[in-house]
LUMKE-329124 format. One record per residue (C-alpha): residue number from 0; residue in three letters; x, y, z; chain. Coordinates in nm, 4 decimals, always signed. Last residue first. Layout:
residues N
SEDO | nr | rest | X | Y | Z | kette
SEDO | NUM | ALA | X | Y | Z | A
...
This chain:
residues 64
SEDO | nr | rest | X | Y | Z | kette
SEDO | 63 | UNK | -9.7941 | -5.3287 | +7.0936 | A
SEDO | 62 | UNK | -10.1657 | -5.3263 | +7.1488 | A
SEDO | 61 | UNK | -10.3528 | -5.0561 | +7.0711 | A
SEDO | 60 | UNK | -10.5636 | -4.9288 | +7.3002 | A
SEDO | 59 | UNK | -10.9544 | -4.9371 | +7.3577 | A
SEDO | 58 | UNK | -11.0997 | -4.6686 | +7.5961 | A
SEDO | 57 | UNK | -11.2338 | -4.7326 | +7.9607 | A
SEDO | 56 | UNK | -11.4878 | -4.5255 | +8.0401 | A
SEDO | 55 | UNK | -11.5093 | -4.3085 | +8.3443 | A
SEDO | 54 | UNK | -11.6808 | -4.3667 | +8.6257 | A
SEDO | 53 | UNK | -12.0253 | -4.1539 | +8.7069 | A
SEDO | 52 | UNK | -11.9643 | -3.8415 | +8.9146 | A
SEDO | 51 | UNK | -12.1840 | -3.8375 | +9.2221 | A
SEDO | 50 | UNK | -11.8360 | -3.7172 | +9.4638 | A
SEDO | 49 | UNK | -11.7345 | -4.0191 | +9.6673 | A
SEDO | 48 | UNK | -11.6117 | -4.0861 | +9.9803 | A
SEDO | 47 | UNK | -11.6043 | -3.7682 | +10.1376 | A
SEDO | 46 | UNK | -11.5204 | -3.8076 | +10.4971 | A
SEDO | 45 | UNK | -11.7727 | -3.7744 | +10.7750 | A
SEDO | 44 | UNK | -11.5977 | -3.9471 | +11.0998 | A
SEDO | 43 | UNK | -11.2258 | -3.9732 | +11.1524 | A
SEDO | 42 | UNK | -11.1069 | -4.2224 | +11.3663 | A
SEDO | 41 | UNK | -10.7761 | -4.2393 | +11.5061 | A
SEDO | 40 | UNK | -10.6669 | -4.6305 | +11.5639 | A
SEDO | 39 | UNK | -10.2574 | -4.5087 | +11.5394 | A
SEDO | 38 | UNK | -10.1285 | -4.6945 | +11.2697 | A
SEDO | 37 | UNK | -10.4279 | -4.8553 | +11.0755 | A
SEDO | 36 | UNK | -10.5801 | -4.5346 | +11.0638 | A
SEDO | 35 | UNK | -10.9735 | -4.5538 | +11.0993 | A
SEDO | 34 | UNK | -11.1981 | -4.3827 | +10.8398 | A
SEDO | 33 | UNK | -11.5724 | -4.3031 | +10.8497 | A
SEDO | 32 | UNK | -11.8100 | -4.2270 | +10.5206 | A
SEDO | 31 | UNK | -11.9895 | -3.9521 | +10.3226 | A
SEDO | 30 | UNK | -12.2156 | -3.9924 | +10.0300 | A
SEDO | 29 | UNK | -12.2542 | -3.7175 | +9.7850 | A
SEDO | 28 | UNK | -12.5553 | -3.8025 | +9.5983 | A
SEDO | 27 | UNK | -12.5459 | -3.7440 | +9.2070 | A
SEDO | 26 | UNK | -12.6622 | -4.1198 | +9.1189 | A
SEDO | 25 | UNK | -12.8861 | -4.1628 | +9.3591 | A
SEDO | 24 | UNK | -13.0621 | -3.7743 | +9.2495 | A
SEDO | 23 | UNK | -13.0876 | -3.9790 | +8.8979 | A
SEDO | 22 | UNK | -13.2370 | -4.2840 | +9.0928 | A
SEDO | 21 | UNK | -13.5261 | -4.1213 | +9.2354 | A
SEDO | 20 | UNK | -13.4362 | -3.9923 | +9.6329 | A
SEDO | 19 | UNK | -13.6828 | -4.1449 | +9.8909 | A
SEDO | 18 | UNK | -13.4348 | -4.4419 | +10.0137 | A
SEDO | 17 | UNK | -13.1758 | -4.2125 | +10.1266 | A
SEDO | 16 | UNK | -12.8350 | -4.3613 | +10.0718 | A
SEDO | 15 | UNK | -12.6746 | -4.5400 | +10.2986 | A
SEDO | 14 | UNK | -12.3681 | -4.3871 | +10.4697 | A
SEDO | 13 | UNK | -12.0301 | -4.5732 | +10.4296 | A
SEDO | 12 | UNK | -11.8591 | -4.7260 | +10.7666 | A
SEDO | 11 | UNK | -11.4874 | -4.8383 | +10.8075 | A
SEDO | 10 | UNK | -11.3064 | -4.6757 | +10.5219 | A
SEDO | 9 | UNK | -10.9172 | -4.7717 | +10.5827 | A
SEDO | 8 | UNK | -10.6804 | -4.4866 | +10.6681 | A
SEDO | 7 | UNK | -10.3505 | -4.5840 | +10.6035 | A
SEDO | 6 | UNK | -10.0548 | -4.4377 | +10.8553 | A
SEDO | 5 | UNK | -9.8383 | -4.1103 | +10.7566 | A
SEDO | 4 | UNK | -9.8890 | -3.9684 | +11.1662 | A
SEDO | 3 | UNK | -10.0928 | -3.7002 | +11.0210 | A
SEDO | 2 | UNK | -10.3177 | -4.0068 | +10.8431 | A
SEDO | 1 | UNK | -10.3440 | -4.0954 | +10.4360 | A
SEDO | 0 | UNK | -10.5926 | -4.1430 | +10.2101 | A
């Protein structure tokens, strides 16, 4: 993620999950977090930082 002045922003807080959710409602919880930029120190608070999906598998290749 980037800044308006082009700097990094750098995740500097992540919300906890709620404890009382089961684990399938863990898994598809949208958790939100803070960013700093590492040029100018603006914070921005609430970001997405991630959106419940599960990663995506990593197929075999051939090898050359």
């Amino acid at each position: 993620m980037l800044c308006d002045c082009g700097g990094v922003l750098v995740v500097i807080a992540i919300e906890d999950i709620p404890k009382h959710l089961s684990s399938k409602e863990k898994i598809m919880y949208n958790r939100v977090c803070d960013v700093q930029c590492q040029k100018c120190d603006k914070i921005q608070y609430s970001q997405p930082y991630d959106d419940g999906n599960l990663l995506n598998l990593v197929k075999e290749t051939k090898k050359i």
